[in-house]
VOPAGU-2260 file (C-alpha; in pm, 1 decimal, decimal comma):
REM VOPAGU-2260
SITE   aa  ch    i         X         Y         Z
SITE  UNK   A    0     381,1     880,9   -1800,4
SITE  UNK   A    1     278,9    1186,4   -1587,1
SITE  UNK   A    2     525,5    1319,3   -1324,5
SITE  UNK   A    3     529,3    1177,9    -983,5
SITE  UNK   A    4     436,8    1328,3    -714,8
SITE  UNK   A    5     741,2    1547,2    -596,3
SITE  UNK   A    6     854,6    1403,5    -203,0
SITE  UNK   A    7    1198,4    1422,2     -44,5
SITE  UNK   A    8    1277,6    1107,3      36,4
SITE  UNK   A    9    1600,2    1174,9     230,1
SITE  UNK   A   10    1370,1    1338,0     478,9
SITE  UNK   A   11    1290,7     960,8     578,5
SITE  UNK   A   12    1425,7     701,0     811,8
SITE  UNK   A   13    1528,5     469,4     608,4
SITE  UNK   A   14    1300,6     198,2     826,7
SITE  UNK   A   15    1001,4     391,3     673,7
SITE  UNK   A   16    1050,1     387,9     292,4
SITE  UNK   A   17     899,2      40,0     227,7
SITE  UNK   A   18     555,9     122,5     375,2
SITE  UNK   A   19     562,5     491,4     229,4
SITE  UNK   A   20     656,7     329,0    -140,7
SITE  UNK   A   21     371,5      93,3    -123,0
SITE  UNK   A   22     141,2     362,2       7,7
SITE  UNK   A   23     232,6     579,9    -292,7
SITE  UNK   A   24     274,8     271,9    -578,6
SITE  UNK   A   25     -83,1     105,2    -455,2
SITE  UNK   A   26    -276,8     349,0    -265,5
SITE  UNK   A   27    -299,6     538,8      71,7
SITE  UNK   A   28    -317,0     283,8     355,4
SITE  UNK   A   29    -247,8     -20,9      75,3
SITE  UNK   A   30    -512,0      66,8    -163,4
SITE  UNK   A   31    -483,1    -263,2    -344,4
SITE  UNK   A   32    -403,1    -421,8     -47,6
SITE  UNK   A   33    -702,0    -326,8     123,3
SITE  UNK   A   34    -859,3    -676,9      32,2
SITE  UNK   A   35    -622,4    -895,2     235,9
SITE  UNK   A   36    -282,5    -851,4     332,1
SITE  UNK   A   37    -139,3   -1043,2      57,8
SITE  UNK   A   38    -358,4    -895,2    -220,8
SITE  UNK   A   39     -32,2    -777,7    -461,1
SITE  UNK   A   40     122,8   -1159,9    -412,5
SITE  UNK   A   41    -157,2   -1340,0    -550,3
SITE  UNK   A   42    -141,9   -1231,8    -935,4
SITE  UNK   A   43    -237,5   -1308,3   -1262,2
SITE  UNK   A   44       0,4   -1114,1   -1514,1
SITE  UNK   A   45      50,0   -1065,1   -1841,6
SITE  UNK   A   46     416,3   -1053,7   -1974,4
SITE  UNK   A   47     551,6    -943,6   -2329,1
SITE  UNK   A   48     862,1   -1067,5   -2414,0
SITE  UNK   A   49    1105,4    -817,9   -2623,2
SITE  UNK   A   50    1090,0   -1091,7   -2891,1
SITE  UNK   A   51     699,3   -1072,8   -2919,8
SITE  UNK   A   52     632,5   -1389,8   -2748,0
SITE  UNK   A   53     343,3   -1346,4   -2499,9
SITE  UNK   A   54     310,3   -1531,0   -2079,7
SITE  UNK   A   55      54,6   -1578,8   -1899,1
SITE  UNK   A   56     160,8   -1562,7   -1587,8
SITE  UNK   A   57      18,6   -1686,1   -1268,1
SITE  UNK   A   58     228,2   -1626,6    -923,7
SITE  UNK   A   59     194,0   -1677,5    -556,7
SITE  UNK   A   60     468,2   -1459,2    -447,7
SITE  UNK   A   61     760,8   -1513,8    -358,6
SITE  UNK   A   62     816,6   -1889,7    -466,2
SITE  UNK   A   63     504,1   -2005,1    -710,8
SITE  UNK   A   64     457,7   -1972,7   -1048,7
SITE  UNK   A   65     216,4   -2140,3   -1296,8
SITE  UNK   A   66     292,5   -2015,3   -1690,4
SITE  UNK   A   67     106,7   -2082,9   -1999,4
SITE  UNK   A   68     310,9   -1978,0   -2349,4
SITE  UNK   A   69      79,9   -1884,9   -2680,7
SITE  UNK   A   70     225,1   -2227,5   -2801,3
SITE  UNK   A   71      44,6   -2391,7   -2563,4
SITE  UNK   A   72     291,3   -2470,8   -2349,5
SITE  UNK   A   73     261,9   -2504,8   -1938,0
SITE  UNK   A   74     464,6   -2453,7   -1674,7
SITE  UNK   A   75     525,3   -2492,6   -1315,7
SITE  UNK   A   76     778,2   -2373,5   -1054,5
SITE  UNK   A   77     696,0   -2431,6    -701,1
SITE  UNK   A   78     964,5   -2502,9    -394,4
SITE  UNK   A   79    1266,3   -2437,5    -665,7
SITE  UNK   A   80    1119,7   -2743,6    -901,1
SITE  UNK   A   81    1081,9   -2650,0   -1241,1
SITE  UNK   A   82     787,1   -2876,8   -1380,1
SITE  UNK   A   83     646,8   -2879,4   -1790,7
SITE  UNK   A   84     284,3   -2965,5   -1714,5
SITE  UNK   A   85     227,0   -3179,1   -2063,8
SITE  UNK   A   86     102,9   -3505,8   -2141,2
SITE  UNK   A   87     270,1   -3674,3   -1920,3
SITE  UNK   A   88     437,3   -3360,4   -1714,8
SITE  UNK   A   89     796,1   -3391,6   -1673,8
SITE  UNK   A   90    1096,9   -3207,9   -1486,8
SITE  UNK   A   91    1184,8   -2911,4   -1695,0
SITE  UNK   A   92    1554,0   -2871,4   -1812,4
SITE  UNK   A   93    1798,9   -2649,0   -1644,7
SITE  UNK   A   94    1704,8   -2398,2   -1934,3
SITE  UNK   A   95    1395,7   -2410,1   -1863,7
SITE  UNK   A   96    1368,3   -2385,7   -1482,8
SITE  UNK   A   97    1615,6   -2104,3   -1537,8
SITE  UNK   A   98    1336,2   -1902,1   -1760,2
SITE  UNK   A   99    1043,0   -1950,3   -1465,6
SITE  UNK   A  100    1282,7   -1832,7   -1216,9
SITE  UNK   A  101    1366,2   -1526,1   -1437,4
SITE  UNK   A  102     990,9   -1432,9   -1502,6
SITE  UNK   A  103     923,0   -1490,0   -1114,1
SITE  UNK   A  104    1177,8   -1236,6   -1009,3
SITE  UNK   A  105    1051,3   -1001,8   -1269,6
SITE  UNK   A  106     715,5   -1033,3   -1158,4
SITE  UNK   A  107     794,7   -1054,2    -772,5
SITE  UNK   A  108    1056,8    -688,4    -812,8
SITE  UNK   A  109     753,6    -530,2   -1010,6
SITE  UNK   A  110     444,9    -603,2    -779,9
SITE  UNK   A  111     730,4    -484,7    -486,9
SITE  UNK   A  112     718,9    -831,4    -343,6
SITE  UNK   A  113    1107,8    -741,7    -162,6
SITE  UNK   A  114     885,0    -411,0      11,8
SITE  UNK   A  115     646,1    -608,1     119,9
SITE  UNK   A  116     881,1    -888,6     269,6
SITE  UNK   A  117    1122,3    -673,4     421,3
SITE  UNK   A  118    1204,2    -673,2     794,7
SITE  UNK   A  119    1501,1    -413,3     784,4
SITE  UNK   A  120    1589,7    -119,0     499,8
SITE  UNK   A  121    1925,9      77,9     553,8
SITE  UNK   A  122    2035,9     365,1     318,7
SITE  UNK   A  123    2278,6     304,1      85,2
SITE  UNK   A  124    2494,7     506,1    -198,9
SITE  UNK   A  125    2314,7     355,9    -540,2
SITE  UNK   A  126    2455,1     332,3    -863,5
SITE  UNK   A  127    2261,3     562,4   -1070,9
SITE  UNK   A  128    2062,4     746,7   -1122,7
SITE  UNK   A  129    2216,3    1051,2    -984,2
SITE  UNK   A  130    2040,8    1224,9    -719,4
SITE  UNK   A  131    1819,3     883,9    -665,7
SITE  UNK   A  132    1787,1     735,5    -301,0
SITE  UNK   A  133    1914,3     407,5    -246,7
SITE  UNK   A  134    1824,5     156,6     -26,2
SITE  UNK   A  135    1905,4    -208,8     104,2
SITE  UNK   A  136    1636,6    -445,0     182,0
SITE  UNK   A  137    1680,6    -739,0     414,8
SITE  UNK   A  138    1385,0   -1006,0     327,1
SITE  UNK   A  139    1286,8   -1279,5     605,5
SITE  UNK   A  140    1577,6   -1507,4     520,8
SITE  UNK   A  141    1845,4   -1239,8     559,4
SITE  UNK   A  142    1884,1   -1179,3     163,8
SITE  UNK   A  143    1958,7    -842,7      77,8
SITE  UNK   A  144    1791,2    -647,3    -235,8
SITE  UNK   A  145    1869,4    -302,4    -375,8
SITE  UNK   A  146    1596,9     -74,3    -405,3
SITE  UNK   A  147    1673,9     279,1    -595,9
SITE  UNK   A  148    1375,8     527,8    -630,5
SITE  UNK   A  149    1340,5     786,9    -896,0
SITE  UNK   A  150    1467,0    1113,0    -786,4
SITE  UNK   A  151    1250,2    1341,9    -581,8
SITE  UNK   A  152     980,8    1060,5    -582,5
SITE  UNK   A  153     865,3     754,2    -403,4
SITE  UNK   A  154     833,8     571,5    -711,8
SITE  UNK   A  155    1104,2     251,5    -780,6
SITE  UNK   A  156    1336,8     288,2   -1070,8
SITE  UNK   A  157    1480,6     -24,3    -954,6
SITE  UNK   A  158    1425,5    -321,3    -695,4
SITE  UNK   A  159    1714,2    -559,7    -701,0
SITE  UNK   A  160    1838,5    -662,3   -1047,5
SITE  UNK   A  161    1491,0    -551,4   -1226,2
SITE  UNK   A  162    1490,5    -183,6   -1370,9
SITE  UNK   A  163    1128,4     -50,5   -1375,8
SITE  UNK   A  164    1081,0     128,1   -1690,8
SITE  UNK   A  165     744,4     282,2   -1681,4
SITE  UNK   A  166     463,0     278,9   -1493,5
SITE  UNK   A  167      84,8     279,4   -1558,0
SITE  UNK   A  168     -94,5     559,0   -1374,9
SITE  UNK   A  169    -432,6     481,1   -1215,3
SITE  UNK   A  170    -679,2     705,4    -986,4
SITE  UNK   A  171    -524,2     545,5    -691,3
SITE  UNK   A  172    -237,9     355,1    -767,9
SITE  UNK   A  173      88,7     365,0    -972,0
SITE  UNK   A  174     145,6      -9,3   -1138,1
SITE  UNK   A  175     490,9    -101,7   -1365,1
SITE  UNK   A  176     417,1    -177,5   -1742,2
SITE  UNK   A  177     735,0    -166,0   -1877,0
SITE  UNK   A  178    1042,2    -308,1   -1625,8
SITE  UNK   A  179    1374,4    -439,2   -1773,6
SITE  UNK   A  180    1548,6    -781,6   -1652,8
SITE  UNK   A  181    1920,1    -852,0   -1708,1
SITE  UNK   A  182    1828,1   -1162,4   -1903,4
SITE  UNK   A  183    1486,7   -1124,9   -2006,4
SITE  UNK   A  184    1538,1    -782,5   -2169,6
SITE  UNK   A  185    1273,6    -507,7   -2149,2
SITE  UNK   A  186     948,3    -693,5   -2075,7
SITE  UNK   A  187     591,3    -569,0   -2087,4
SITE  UNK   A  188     384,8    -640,5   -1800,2
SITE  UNK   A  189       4,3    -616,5   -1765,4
SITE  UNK   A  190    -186,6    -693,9   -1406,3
SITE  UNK   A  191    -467,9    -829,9   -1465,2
SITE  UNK   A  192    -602,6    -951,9   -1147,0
SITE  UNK   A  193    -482,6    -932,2    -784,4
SITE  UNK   A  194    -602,6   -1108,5    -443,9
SITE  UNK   A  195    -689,5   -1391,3    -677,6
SITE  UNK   A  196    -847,5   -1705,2    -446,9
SITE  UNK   A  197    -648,7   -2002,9    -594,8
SITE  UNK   A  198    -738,3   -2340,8    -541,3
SITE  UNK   A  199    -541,5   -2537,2    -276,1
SITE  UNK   A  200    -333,1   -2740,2    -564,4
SITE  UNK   A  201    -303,5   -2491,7    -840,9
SITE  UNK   A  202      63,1   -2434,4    -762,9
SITE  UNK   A  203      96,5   -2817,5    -696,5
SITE  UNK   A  204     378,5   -3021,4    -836,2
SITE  UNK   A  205     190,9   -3308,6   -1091,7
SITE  UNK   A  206      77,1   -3602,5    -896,1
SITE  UNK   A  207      74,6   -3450,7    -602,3
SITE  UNK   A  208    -343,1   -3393,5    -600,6
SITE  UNK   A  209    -600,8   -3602,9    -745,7
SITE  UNK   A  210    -877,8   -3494,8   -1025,6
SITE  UNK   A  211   -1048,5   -3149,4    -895,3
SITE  UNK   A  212   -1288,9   -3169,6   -1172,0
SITE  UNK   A  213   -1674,6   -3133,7   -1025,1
SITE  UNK   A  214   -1889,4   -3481,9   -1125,4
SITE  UNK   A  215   -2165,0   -3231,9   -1272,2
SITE  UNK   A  216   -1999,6   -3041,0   -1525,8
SITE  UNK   A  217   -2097,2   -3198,0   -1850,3
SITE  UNK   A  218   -1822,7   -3417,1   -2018,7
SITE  UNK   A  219   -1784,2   -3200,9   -2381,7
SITE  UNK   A  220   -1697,5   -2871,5   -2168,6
SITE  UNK   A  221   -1390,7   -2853,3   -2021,1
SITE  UNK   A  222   -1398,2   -2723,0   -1628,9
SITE  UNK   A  223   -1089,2   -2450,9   -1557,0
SITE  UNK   A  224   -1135,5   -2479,1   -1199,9
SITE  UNK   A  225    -882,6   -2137,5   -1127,8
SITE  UNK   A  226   -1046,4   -1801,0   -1121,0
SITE  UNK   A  227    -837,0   -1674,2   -1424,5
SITE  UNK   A  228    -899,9   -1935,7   -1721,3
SITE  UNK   A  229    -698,3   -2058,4   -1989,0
SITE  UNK   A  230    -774,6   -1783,8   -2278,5
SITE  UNK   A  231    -890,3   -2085,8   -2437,7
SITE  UNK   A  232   -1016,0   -2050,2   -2842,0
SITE  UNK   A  233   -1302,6   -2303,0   -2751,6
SITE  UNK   A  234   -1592,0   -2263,8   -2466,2
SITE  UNK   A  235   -1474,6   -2318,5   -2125,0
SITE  UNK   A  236   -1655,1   -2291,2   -1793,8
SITE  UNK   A  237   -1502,6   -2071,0   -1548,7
SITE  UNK   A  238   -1584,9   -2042,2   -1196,3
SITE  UNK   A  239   -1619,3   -1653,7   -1109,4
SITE  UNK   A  240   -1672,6   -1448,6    -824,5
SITE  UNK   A  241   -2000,5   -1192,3    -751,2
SITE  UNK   A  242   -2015,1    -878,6    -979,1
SITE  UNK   A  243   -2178,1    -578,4   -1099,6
SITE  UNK   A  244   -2189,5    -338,4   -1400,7
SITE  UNK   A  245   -2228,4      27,3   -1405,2
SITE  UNK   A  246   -2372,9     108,0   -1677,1
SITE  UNK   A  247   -2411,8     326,2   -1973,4
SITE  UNK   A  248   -2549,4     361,3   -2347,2
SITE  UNK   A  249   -2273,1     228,6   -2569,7
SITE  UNK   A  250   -2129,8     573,9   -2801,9
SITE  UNK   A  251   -2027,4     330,2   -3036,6
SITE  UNK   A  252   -1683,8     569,8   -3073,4
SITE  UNK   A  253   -1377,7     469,8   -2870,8
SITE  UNK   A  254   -1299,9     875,1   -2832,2
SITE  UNK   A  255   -1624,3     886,6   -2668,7
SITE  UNK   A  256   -1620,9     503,4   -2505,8
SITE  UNK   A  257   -1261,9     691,1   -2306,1
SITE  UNK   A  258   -1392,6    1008,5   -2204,8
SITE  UNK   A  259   -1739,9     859,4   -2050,9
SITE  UNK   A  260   -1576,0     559,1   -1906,8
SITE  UNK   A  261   -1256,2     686,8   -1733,9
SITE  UNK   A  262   -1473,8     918,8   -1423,7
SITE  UNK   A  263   -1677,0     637,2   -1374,8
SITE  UNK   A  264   -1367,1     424,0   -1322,3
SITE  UNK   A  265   -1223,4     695,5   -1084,1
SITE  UNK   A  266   -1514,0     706,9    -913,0
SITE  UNK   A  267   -1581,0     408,9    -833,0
SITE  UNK   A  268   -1194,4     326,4    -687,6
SITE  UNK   A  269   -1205,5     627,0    -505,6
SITE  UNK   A  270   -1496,9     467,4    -331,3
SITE  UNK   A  271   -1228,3     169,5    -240,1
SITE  UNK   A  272   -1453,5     -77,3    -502,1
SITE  UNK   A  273   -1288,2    -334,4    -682,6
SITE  UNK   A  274   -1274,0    -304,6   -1074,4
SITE  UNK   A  275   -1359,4    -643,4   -1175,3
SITE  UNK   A  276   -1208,9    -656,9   -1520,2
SITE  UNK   A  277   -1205,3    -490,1   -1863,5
SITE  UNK   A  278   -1463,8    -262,4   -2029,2
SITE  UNK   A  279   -1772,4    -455,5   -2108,9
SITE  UNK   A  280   -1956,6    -439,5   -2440,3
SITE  UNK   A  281   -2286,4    -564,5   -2477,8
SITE  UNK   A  282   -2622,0    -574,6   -2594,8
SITE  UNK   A  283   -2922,2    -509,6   -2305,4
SITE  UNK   A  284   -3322,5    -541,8   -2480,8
SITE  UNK   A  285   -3188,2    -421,5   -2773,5
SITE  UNK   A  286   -2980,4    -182,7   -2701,4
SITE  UNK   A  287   -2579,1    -116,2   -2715,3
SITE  UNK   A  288   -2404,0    -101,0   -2381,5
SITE  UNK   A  289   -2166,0     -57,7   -2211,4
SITE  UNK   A  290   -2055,4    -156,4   -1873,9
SITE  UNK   A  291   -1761,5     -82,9   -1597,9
SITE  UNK   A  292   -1725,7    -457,8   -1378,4
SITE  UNK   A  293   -1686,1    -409,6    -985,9
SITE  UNK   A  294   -1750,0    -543,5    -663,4
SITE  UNK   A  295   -1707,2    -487,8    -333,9
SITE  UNK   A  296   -1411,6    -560,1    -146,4
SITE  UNK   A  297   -1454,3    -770,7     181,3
SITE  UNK   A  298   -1530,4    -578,3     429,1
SITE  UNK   A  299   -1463,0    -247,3     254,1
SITE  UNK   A  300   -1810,0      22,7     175,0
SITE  UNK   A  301   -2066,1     -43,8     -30,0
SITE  UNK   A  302   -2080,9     198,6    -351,1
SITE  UNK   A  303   -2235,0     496,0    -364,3
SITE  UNK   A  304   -2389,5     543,4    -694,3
SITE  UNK   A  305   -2579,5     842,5    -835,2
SITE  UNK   A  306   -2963,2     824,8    -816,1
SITE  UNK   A  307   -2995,9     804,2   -1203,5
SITE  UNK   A  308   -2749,7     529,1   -1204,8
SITE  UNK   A  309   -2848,1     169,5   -1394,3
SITE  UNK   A  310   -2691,6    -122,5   -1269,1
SITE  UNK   A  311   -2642,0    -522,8   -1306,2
SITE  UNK   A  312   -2563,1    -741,1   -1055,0
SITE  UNK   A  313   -2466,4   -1100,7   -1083,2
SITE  UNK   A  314   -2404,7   -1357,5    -833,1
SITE  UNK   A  315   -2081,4   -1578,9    -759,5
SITE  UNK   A  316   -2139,3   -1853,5   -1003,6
SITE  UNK   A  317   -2026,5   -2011,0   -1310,2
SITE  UNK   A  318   -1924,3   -1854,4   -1684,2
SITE  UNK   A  319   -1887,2   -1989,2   -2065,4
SITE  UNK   A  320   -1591,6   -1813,3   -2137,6
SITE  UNK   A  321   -1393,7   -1838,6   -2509,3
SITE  UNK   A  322   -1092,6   -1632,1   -2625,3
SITE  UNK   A  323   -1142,0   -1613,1   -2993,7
SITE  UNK   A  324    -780,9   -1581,1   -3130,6
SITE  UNK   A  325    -840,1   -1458,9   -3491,0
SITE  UNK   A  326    -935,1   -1121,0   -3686,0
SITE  UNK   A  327    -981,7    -751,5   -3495,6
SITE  UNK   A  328   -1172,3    -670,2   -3200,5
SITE  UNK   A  329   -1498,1    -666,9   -3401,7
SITE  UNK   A  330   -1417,5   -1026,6   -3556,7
SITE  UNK   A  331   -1349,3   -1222,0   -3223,3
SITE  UNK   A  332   -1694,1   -1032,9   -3026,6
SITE  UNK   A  333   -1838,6   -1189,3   -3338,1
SITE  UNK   A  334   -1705,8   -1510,8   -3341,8
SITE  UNK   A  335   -1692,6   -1582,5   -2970,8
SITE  UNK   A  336   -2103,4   -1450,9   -2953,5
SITE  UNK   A  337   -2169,4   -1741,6   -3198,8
SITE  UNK   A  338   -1952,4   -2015,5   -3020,6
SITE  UNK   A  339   -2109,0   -1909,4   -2731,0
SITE  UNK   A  340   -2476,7   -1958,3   -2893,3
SITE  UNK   A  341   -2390,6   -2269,7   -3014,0
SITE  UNK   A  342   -2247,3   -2434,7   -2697,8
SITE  UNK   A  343   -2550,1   -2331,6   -2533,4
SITE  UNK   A  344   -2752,7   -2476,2   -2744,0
SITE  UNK   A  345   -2502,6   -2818,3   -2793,3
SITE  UNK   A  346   -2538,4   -2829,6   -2361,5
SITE  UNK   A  347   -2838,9   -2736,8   -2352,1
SITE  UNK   A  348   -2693,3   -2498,5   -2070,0
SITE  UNK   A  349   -2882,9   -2192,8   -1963,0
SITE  UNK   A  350   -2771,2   -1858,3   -1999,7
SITE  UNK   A  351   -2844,8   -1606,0   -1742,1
SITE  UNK   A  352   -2770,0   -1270,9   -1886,9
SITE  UNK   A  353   -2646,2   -1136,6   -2174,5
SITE  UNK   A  354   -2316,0   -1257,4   -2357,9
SITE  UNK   A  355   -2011,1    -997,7   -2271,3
SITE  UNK   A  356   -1719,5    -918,8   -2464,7
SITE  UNK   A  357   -1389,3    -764,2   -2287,5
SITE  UNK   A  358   -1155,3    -661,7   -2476,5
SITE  UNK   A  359    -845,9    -585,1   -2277,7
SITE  UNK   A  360    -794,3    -250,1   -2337,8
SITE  UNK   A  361    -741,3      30,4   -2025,5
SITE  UNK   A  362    -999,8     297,1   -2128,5
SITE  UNK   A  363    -891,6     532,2   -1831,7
SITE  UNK   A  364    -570,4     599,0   -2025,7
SITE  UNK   A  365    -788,3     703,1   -2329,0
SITE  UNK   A  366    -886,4     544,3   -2621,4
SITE  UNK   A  367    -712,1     218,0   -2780,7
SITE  UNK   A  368    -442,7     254,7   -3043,3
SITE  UNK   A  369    -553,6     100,2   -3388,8
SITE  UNK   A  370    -264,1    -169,7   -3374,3
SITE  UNK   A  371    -459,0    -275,4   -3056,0
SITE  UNK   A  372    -793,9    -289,1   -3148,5
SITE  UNK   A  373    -623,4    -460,6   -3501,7
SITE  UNK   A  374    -514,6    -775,3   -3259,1
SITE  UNK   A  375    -663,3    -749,1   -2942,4
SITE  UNK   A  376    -719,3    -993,6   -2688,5
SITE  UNK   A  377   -1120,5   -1041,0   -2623,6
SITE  UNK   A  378   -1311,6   -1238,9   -2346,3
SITE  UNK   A  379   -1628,6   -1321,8   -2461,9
SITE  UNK   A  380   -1873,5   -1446,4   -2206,3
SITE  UNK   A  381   -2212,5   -1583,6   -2066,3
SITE  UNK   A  382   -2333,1   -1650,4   -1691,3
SITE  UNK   A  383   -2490,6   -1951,1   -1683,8
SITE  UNK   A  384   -2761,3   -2173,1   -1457,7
């Protein structure tokens, strides 16, 4: 991790060091938060267990949480209620309700949910580390949480219970990958998407909204009516939002991929655009390409693009979307291309574009270790009419 900027935080009132934290952790102003106010509580997140056992992770800070498990199995914690969303859904146990709480807090303490919330911060003397500034924060209901920062920076190394191990540093924005919970262990975290526009029942309790699925959508395909998907292994149709790729000619060489994709990145966020997902490989009249995803925030600037600049732009609309789960990075673009061919051609669905695969690697930190790109995770994925 590089070093954080070097600021003397005891040179603050107190009152000040939420909104000077978030400035630094997600941009001057809010940087992430630019979108809508409540851009960092409406996440999709990744989280690695230390045993190896992957989340997906879906929250609508500070009291919702959807969870999907690589087994398969669902989850749902809304108003307290700990719910396992099977066939039939049924309360979860103690145990159970005990683990969604657990990966809320994590999540909520990493994305600075308690900053956010607060209505009062008072200095305090913290623990460790020594030399660190501490702080108490009062949230809405009156519930105090410690906050420590690293010495001589803004940067957390703690928010309540949750110890924030290391951070992932972006052109405008410093995010937690690694953060430590005192019953989850040492966790790794990856945001995926923020500001996400969930549907009105997606953190519902079962039975408490009727069948969302649309009367068009033909019967073999299964709808995922939220914005994120279900990283299924089989076709899916996703609704997604407007988009457009930067592009480039596809080196072919992750060294290269790294060093030609990371300025364009940076560029683009310091223009205040929103990157729109992982790298995207592809194949454009023949040739190899590849692509940076963005769009525009609402009501932020349009991008400013050099003159030489090729791009792709794609309206709000609807995806085939698969998550092939077997073989390396080259294996799954190759199997999910040919699922995706063939459900076309079983739906006789129209494909508007060319397919994409995303693998989720962060390309801006240079190029992908060979563990990763051994068992990656890959969206593969079609517009369609």
């Amino acid at each position: 991790m590089p070093p954080p900027r070097a600021v003397d935080s005891a040179a603050l009132a107190a009152s000040a060091v939420p909104g000077a934290v978030l400035d630094e952790c997600h941009g001057p102003r809010g940087g992430l938060l630019r979108s809508s106010p409540d851009a960092m509580d409406r996440l999709n997140v990744t989280v690695d267990l230390p045993g190896g056992e992957r989340l997906q992770v879906y929250v609508h800070l500070p009291d919702a949480l959807r969870m999907s498990a690589a087994a398969g199995d669902a989850f749902l914690l809304a108003g307290g209620r700990g719910f396992a969303l099977g066939e039939p859904p049924r309360a979860a146990t103690a145990a159970e309700t005990e683990l969604l709480g657990d990966v809320l807090e994590l999540v909520d303490r990493a994305a600075l949910g308690p900053l956010r919330r607060a209505t009062a911060a008072t200095r305090t003397t913290p623990a460790a580390p020594a030399g660190a500034d501490g702080f108490t924060l009062v949230e809405p209901d009156g519930s105090e949480i410690a906050l420590v920062l690293m010495p001589g920076s803004l940067l957390p190394a703690r928010v309540g219970a949750v110890t924030i191990d290391d951070y992932l540093r972006t052109p405008v924005a410093w995010i937690p990958r690694r953060a430590t919970h005192p019953r989850l262990g040492r966790c790794e975290l990856l945001f995926e998407d923020s500001a996400v526009a969930w549907r009105p029942d997606f953190f519902a309790p079962p039975g408490a909204a009727g069948d969302q699925t649309p009367a068009d959508v033909p019967p073999r395909i299964k709808f995922v009516p939220d914005p994120i998907g279900s990283r299924s292994s089989a076709p899916v149709i996703e609704e997604v939002r407007a988009a457009r790729w930067l592009l480039l000619a596809d080196p072919g060489d992750w060294q290269e991929r790294a060093r030609r994709y990371g300025p364009l990145e940076a560029m683009l966020e310091a223009q205040n655009q929103q990157i729109a997902g992982f790298p995207v490989l592809t194949r454009i009249d023949g040739e190899a390409v590849m692509a940076v995803p963005f769009r525009q925030r609402p009501g932020g600037p349009a991008a400013k693009l050099p003159e030489d600049a090729k791009t792709r732009a794609f309206d709000a609309g609807r995806e085939l979307v698969v998550y092939p789960h077997d073989g390396d990075l080259e294996a799954r673009c190759a199997a999910g291309t040919a699922a995706l061919q063939a459900e076309l051609a079983a739906q006789r669905l129209e494909a508007i574009g060319p397919i994409a695969c995303q693998p989720y690697v962060h390309l801006q930190e240079g190029p992908p270790s060979a563990a990763k790109l051994a068992d990656p995770v890959v969206r593969v994925s079609v517009r369609i009419r």
